[in-house]
N, C-alpha and C positions, 0 to 999 in steps of 0.2 A: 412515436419515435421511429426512425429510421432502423430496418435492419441492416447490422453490418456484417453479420458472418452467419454462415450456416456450418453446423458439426454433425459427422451422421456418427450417433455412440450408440452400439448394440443393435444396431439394425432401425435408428429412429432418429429422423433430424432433429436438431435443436437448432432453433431460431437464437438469436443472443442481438438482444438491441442494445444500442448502443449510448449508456446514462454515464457521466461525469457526477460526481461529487464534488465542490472546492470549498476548501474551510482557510478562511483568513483567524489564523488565531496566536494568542498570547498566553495561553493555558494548556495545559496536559489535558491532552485526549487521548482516547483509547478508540483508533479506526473504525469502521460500520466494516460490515461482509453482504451488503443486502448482494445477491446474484446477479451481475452483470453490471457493474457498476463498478467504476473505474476512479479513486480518489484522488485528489490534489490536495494536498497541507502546502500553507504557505504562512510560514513560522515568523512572526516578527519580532518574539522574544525567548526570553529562556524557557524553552517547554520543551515536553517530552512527549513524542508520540507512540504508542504503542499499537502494533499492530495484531488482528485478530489471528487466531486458528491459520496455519500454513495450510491443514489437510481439508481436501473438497473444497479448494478456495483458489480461484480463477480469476480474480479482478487484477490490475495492476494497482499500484500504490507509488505516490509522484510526495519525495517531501523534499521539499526547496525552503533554505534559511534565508529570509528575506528579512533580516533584520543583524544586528552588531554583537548576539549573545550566541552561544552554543546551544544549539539543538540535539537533542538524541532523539535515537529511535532502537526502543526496545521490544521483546519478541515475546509472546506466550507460550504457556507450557515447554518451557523448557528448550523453547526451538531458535534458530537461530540462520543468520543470512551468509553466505559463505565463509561457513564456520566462524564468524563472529557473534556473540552473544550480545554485544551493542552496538548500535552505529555514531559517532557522532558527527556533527555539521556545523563545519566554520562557516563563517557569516560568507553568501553567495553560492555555499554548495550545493548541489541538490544529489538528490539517491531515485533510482525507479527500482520497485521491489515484484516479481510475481512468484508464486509457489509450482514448488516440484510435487508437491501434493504431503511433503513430508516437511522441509523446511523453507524458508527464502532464499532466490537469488538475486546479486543485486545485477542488474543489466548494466 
C-alpha cells in the first residue's frame, strides 16, 4: 500500500497507509477500529451502524443511506457526535464522522 501521510508524535515518525474499508449492507453493524483504515457504510435498508471507541481512534468513518429506510448511527460508551447521542439518515444522506480523541465530530 501507498504511503499517504507521515506524523512525527514524540519525537518518532509514523508512517499511516492508506486502506479503505466498504460495506454494502442491510444489517446492524458495529464499525471495525483496525489502525489506519478509513470506512464506508453504504446502507440500503433499515440498519443501524454503530461506531467504535472515539478515544485513540483516527480513522474516518463515511455512512451514506443508499437505500428508501432510515438509517442510524449510534455511539459507544456513552459518547457522542456533536453533542448528539444518535444520528439518523434519510434516504440519500450521508455523515463523515472522525474523533477528537474523546468523542465524534461530524465534518
Amino acid at each position: 500500500m501507498a504511503k499517504v501521510l507521515t506524523l512525527t508524535t514524540d519525537g518518532r515518525n509514523l508512517e499511516i497507509e492508506n486502506r479503505i474499508t466498504t460495506l454494502l449492507t442491510t444489517q446492524n453493524v458495529t464499525a471495525g477500529s483496525a489502525i489506519g483504515t478509513d470506512y464506508i457504510f453504504l446502507c440500503t435498508g433499515n440498519c443501524t451502524i454503530t461506531l467504535p471507541t472515539a478515544v485513540s481512534n483516527f480513522n474516518k468513518y463515511t455512512v451514506k443511506n443508499a437505500g428508501v429506510a432510515i438509517v442510524t448511527i449510534v455511539f459507544t460508551a456513552g459518547q457522542n457526535a456533536d453533542d448528539s447521542t444518535t444520528i439518523s439518515l434519510n434516504p440519500g444522506e450521508a455523515r463523515e464522522f472522525i474523533s477528537n480523541n474523546t468523542n465524534w465530530l461530524i465534518l
